[in-house]
Backbone as ProteinMPNN parsed JSONL, in Angstrom:
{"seq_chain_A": "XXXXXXXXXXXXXXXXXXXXXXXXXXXXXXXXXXXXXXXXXXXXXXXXXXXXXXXXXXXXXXXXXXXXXXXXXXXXXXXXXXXXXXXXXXXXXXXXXXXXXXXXXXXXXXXXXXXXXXXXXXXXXXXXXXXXXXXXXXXXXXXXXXXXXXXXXXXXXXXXXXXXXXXXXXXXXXXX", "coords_chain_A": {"N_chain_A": [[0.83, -1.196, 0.0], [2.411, 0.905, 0.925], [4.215, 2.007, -1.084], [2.43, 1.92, -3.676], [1.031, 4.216, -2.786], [3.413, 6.465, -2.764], [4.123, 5.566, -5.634], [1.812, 7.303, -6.214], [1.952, 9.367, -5.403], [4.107, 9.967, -6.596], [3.569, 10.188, -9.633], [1.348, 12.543, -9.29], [3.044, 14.204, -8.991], [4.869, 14.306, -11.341], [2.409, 15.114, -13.154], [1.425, 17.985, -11.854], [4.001, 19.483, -12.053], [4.706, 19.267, -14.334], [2.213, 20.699, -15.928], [2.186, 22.821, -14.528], [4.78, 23.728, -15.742], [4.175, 23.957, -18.233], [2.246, 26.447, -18.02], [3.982, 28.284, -17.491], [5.702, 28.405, -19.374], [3.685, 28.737, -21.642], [2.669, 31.316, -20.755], [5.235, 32.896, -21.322], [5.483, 32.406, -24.396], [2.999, 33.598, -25.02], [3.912, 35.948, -24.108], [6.143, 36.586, -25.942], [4.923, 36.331, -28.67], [2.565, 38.474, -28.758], [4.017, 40.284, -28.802], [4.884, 44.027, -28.807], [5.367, 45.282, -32.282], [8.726, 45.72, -33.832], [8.752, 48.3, -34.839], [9.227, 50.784, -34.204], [11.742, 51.128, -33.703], [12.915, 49.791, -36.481], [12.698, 52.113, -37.528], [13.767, 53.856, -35.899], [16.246, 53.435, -36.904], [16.674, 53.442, -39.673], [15.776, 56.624, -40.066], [17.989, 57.587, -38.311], [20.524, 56.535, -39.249], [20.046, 56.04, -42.697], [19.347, 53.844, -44.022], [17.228, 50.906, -44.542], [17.172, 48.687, -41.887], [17.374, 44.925, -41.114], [14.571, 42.919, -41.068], [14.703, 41.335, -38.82], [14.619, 42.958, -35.666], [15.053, 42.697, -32.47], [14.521, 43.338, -29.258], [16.139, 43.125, -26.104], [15.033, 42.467, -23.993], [12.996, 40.407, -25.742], [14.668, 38.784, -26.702], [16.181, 37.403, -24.708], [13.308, 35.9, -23.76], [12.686, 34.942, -25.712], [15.476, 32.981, -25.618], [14.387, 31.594, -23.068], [12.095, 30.704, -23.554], [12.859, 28.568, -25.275], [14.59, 27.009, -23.883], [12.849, 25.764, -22.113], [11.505, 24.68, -23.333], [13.046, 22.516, -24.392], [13.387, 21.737, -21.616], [11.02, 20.016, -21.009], [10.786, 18.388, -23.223], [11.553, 15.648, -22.759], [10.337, 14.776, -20.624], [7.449, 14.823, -21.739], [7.441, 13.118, -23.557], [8.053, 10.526, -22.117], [5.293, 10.914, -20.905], [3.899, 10.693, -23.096], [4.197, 7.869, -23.66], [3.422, 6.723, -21.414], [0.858, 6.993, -21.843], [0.537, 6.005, -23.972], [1.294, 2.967, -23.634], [-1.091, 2.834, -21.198], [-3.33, 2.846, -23.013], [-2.932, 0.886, -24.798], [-2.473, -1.657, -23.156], [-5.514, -1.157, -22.149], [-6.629, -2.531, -24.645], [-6.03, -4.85, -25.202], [-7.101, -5.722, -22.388], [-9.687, -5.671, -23.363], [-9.536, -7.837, -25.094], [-9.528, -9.989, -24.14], [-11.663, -9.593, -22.36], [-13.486, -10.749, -24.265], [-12.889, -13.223, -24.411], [-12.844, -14.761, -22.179], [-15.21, -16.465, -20.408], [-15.959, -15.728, -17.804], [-16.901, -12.789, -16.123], [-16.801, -11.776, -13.812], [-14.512, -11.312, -11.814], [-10.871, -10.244, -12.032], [-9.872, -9.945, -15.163], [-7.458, -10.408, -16.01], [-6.763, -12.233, -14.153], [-8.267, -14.412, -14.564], [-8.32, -14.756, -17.71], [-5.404, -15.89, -17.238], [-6.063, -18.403, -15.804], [-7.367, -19.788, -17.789], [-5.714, -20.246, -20.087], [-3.623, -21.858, -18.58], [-5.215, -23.957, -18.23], [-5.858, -24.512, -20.636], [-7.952, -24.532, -21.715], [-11.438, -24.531, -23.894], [-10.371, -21.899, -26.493], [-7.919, -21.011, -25.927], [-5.426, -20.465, -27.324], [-2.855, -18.025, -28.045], [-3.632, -16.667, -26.128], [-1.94, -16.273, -23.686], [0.281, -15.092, -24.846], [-1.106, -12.564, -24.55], [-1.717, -12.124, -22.003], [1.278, -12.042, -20.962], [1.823, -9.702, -22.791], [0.531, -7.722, -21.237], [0.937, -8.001, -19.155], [3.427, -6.899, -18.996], [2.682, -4.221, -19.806], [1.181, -3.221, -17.451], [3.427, -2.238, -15.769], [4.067, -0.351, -16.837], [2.156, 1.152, -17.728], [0.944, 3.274, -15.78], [-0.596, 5.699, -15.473], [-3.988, 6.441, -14.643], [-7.661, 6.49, -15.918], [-8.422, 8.926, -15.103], [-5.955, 10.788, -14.831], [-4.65, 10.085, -17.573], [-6.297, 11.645, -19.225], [-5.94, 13.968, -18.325], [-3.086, 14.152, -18.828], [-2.495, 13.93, -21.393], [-4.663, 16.155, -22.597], [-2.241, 18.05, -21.352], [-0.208, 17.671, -23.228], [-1.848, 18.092, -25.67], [-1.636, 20.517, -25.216], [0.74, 21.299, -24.931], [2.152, 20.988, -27.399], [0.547, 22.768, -28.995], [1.538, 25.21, -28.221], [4.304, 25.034, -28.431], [4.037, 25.079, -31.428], [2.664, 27.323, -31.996], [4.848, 29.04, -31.2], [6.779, 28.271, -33.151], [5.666, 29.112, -35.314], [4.912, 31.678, -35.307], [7.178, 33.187, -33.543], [9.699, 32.058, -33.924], [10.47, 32.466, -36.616], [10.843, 35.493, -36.759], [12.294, 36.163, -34.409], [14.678, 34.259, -34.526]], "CA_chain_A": [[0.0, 0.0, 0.0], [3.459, 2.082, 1.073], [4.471, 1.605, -2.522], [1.581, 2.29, -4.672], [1.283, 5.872, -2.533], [4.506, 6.479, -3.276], [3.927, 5.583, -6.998], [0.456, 7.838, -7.095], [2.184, 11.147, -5.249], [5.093, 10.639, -7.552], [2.866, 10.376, -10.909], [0.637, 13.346, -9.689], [3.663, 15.222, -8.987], [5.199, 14.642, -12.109], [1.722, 15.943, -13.557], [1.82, 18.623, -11.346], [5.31, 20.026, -12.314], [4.482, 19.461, -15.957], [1.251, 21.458, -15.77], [3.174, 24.483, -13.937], [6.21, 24.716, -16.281], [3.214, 24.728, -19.459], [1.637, 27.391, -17.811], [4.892, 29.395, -17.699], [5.579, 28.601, -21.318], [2.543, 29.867, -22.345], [3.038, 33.029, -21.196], [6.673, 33.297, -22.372], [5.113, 32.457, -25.438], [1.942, 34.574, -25.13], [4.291, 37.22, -24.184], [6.803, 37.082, -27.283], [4.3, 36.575, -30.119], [1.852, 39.688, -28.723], [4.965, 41.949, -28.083], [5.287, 44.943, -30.089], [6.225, 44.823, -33.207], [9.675, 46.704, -33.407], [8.51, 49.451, -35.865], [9.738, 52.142, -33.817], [13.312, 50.526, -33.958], [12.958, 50.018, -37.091], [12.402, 53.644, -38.313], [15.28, 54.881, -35.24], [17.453, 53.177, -37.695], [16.047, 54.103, -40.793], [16.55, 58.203, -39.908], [19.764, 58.126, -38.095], [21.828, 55.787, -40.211], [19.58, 55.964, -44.091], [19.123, 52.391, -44.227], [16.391, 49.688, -43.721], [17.939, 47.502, -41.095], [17.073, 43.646, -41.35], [13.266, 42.55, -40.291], [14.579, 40.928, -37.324], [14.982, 43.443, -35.31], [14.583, 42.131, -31.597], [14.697, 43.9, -28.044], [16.898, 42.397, -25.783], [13.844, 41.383, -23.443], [12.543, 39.339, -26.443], [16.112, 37.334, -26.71], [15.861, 36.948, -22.928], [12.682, 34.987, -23.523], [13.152, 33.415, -26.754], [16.038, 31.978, -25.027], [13.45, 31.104, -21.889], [10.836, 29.287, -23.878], [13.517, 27.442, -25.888], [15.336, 26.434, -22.692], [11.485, 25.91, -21.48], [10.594, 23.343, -24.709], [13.88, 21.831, -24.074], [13.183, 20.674, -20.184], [9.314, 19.994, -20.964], [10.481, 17.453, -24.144], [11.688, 14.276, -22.652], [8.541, 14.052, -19.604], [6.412, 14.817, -22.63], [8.06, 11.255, -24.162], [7.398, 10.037, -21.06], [4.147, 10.441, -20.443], [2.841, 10.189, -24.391], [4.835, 6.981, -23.313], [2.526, 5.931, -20.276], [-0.744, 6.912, -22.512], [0.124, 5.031, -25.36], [0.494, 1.83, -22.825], [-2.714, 2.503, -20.603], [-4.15, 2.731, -24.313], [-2.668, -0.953, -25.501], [-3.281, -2.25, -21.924], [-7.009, -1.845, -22.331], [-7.11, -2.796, -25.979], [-5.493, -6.153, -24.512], [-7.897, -6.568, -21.644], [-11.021, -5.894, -23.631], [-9.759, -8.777, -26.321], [-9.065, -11.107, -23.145], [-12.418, -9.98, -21.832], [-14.284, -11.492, -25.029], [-12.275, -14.753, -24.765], [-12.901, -15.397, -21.006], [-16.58, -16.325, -19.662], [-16.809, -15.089, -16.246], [-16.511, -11.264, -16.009], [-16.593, -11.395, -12.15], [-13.268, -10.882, -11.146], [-9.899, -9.407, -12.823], [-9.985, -10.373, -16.282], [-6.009, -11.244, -16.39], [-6.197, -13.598, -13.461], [-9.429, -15.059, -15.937], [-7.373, -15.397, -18.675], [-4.21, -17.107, -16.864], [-6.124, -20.003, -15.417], [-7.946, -20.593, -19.566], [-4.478, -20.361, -20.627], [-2.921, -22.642, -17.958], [-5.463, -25.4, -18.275], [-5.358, -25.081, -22.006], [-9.454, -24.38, -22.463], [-11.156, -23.684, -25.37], [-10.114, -20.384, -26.965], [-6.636, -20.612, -25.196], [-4.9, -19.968, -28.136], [-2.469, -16.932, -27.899], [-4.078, -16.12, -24.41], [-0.512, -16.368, -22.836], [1.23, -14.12, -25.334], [-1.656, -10.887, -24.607], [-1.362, -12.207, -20.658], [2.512, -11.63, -21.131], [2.02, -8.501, -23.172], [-0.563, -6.715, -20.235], [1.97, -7.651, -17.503], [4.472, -5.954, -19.374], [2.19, -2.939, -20.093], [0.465, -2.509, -16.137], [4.376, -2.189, -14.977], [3.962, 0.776, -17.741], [1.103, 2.05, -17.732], [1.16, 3.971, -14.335], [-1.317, 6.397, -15.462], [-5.271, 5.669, -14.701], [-7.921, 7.333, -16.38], [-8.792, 10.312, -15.169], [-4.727, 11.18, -15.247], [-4.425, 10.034, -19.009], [-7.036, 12.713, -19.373], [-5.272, 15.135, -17.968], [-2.026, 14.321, -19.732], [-3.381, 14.242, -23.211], [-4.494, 17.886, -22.552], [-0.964, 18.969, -21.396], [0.817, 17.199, -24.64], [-2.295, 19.142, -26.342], [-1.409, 21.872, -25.229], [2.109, 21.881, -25.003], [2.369, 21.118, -29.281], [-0.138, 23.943, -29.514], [2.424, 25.949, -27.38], [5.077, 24.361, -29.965], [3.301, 25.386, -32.843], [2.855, 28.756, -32.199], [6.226, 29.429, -30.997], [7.437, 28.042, -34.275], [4.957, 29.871, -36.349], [5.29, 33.402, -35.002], [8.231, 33.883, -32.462], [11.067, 31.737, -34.53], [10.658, 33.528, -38.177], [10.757, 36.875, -36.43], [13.437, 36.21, -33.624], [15.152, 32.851, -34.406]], "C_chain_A": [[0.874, 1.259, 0.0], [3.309, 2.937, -0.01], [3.638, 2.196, -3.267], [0.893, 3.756, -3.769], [2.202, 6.6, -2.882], [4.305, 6.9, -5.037], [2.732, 7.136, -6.812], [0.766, 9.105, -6.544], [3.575, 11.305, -6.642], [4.351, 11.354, -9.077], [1.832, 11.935, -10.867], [1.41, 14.56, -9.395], [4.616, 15.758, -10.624], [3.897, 15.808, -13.403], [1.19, 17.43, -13.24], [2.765, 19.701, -12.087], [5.017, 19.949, -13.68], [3.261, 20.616, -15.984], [1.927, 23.001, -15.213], [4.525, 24.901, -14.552], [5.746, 24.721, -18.089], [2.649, 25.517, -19.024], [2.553, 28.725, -17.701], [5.531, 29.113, -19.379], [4.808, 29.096, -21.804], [2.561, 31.415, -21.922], [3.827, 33.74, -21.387], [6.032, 33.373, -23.59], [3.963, 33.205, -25.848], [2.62, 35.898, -25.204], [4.994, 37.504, -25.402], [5.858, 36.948, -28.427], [3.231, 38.02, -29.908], [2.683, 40.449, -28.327], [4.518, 42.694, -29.39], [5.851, 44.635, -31.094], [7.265, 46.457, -33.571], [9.817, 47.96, -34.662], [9.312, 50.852, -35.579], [11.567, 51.898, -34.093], [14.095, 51.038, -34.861], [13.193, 51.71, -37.982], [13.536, 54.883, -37.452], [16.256, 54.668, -36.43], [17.553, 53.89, -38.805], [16.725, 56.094, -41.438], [17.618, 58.156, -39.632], [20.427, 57.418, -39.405], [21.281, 55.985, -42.184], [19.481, 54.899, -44.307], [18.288, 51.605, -43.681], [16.927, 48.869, -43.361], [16.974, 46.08, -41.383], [15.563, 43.754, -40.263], [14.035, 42.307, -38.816], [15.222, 41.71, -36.17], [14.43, 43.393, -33.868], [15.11, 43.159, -30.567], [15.801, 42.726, -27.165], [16.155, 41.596, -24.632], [13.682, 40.287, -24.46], [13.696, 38.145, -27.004], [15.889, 36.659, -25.377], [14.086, 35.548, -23.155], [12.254, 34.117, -24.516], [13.981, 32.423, -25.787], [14.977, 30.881, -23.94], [12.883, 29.948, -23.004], [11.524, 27.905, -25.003], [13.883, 26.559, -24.871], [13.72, 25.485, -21.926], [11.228, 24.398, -21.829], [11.679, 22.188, -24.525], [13.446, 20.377, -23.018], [11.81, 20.077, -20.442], [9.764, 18.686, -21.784], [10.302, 15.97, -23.368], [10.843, 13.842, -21.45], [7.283, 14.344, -20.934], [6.266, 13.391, -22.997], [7.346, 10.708, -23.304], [6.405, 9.378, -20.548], [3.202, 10.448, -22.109], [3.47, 8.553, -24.205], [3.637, 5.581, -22.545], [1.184, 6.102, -21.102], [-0.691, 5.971, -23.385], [-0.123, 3.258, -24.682], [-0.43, 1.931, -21.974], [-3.233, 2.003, -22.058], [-4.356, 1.02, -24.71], [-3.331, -1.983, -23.954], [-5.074, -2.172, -22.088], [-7.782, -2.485, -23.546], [-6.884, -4.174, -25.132], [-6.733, -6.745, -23.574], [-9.447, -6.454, -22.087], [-11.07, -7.333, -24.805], [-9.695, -9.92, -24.883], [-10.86, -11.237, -23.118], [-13.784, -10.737, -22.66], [-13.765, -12.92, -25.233], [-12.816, -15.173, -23.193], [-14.372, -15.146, -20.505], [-16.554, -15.138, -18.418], [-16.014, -13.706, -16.206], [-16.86, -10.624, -14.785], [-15.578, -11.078, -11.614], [-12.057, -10.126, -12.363], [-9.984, -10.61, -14.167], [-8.438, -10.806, -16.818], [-6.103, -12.482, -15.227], [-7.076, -14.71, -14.103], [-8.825, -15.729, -16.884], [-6.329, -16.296, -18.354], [-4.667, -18.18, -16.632], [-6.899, -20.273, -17.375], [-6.399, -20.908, -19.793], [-3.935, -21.52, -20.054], [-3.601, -24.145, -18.264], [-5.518, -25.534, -19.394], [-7.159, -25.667, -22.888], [-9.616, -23.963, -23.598], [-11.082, -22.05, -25.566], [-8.807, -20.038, -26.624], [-5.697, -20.165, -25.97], [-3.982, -18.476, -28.438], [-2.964, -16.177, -26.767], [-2.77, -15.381, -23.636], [-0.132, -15.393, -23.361], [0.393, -12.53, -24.63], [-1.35, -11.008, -23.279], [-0.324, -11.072, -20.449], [2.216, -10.075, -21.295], [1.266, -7.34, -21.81], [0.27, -6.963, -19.32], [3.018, -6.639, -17.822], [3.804, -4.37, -19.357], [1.724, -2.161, -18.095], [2.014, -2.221, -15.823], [4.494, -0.185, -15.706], [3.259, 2.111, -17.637], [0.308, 2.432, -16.731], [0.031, 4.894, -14.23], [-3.027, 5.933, -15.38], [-6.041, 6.721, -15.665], [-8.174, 8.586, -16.185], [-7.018, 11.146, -15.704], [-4.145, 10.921, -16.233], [-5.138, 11.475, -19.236], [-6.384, 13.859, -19.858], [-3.826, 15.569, -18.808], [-2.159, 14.506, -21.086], [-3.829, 15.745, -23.391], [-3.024, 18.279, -22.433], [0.038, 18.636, -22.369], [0.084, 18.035, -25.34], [-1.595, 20.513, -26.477], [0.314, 22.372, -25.023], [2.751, 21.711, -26.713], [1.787, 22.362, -29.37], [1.014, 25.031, -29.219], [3.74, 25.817, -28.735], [5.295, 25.215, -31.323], [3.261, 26.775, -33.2], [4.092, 29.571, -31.821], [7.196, 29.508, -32.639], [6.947, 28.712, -35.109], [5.261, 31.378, -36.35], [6.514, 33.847, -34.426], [9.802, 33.444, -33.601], [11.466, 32.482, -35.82], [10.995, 34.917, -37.75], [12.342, 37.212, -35.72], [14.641, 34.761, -33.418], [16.55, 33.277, -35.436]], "O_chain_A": [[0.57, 2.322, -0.541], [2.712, 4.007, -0.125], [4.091, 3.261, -3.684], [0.076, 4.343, -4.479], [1.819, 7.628, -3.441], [4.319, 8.012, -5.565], [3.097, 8.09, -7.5], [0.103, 10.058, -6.952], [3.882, 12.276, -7.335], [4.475, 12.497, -9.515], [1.516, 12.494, -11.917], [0.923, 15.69, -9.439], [4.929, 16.891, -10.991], [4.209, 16.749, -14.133], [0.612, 18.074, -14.116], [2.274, 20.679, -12.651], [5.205, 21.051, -14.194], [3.796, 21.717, -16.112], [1.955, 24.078, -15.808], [5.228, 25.861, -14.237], [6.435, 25.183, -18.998], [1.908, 25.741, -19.981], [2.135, 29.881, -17.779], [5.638, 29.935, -20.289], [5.08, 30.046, -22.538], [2.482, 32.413, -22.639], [3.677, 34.942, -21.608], [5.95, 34.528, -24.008], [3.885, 33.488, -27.043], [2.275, 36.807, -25.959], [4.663, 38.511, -26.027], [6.193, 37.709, -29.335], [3.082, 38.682, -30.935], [2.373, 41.34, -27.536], [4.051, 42.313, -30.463], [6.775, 43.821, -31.088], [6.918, 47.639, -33.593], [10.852, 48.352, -35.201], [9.812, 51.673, -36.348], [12.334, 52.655, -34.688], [15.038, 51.83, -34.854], [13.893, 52.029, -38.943], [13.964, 55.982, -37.807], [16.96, 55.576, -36.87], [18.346, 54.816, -38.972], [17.427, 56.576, -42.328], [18.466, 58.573, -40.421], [20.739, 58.017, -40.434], [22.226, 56.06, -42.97], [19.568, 54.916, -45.535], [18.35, 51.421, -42.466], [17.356, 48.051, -44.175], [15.856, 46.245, -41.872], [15.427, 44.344, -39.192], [13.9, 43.068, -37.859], [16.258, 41.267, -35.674], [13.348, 43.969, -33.75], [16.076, 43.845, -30.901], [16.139, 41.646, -27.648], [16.445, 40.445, -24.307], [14.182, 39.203, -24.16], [13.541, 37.041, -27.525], [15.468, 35.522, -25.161], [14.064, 34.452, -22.593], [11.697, 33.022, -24.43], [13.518, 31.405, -25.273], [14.883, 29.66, -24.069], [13.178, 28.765, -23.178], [11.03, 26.84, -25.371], [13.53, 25.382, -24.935], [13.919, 24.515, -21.195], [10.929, 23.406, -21.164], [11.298, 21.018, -24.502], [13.281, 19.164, -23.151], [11.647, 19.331, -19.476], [9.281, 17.669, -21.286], [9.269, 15.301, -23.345], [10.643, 12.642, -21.263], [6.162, 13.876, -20.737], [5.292, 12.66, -22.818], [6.175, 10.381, -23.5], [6.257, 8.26, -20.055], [1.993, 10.223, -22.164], [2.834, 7.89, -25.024], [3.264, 4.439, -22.811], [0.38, 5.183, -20.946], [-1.606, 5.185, -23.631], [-1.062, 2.501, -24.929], [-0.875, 0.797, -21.802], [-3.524, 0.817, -22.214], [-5.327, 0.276, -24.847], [-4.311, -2.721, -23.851], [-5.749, -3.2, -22.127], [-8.958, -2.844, -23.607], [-7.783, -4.457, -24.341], [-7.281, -7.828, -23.78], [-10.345, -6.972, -21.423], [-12.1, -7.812, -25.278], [-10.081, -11.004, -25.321], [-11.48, -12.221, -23.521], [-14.786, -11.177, -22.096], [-14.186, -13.663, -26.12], [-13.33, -16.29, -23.252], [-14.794, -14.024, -20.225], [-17.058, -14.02, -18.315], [-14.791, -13.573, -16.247], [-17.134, -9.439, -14.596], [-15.781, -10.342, -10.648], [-12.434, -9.566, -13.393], [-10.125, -11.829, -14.064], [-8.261, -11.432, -17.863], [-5.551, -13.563, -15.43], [-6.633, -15.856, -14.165], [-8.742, -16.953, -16.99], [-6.205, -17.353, -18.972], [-4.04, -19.156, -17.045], [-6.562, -21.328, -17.912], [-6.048, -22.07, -19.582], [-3.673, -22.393, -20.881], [-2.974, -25.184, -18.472], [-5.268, -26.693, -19.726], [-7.502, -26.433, -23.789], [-8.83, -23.357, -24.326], [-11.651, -21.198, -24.885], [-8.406, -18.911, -26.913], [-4.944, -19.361, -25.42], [-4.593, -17.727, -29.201], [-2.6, -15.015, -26.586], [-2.698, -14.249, -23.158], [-0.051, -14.443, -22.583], [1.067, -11.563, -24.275], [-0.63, -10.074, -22.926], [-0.49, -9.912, -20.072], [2.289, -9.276, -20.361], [1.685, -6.191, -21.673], [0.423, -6.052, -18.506], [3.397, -5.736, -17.076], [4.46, -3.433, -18.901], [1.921, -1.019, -17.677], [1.721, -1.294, -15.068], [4.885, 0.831, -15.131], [3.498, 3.314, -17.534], [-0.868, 2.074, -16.66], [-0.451, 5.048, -13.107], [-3.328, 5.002, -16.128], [-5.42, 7.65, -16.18], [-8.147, 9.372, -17.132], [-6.903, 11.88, -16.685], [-2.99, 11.346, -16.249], [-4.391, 12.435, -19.428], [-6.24, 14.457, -20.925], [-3.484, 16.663, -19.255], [-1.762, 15.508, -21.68], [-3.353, 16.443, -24.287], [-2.535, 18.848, -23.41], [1.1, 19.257, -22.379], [0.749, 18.926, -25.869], [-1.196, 21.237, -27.389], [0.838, 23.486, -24.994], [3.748, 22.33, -27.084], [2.521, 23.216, -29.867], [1.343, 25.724, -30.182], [3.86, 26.525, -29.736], [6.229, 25.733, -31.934], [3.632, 27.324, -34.237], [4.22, 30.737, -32.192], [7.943, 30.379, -33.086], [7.769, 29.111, -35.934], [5.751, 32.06, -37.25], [6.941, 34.935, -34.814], [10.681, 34.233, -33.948], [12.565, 32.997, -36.024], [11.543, 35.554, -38.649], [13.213, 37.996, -36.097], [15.236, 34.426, -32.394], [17.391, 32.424, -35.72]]}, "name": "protein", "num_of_chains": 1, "seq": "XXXXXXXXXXXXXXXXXXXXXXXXXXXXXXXXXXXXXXXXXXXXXXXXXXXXXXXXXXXXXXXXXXXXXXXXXXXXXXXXXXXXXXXXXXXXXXXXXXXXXXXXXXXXXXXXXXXXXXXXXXXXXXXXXXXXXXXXXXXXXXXXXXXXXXXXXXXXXXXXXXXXXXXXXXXXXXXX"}
């Protein structure tokens, strides 16, 4: 019971901490694509010197948080992996135990300990039983996340591509 507390503060801390360092990306990134656009800059240059200086003409705030939300997208990638990681096995894990649960009569108890005894005594339908068994033990060691906290993660991958997306669309052509 230690154990699987353990497991369920770590998992809602990692969702947690993911959730609070997309909510400061987004408004790095809210803030550099609705900054000013550096017209005035532009046109200091323009008069003093006689020359149109290059589009990208950036403040030194908006380097400051380019850098940020790069450094941002950076730390955010590999718990993204992670946890599109743990969704994709919850996902296979229940594909698995809904094909078990059309092979095994009695849908009273856990539907893998169901399947192991068909498998073991070698009833009908046993046929590849063992291998999806196998494959779902491998996946529950995996697939850490339940549903409501797939949910939740699937929004913050949403929304951290969207985040992504518009970084790449507006902020990088301008200040990249």
């Amino acid at each position: 019971v230690e154990a699987l507390l353990v497991t369920l503060d770590h998992l809602m801390s990692e969702l947690r901490r993911f959730s609070e360092a997309l909510s400061i990306l987004e408004g790095l990134v809210d803030e550099l694509v609705n900054c000013e656009s550096p017209d005035a800059a532009i046109e200091a240059v323009r008069s003093t010197f006689g020359f149109q200086p290059p589009l990208r003409v950036a403040t030194q705030d908006q380097c400051t948080i380019f850098a940020a939300v790069t450094s941002k997208l950076v730390e955010l990638e590999p718990i993204a992996e992670r946890m599109r990681y743990k969704c994709q096995a919850r996902l296979e894990l229940e594909s698995i135990r809904a094909q078990l649960q059309s092979r095994v009569p009695d849908t009273s108890r856990d539907v893998l300990e169901l399947a192991g005894g068909v498998a073991s005594a070698g009833g009908e339908g046993h046929e590849g039983i063992q291998e999806l068994i196998d494959r779902a033990n491998q996946l529950e060691r995996t697939a850490t996340y339940g549903a409501k906290s797939i949910q939740r993660a699937c929004e913050f991958l949403e929304k951290l591509e969207s985040m992504q997306e518009l970084f790449e669309r507006h902020a990088v052509p301008r200040l990249g």
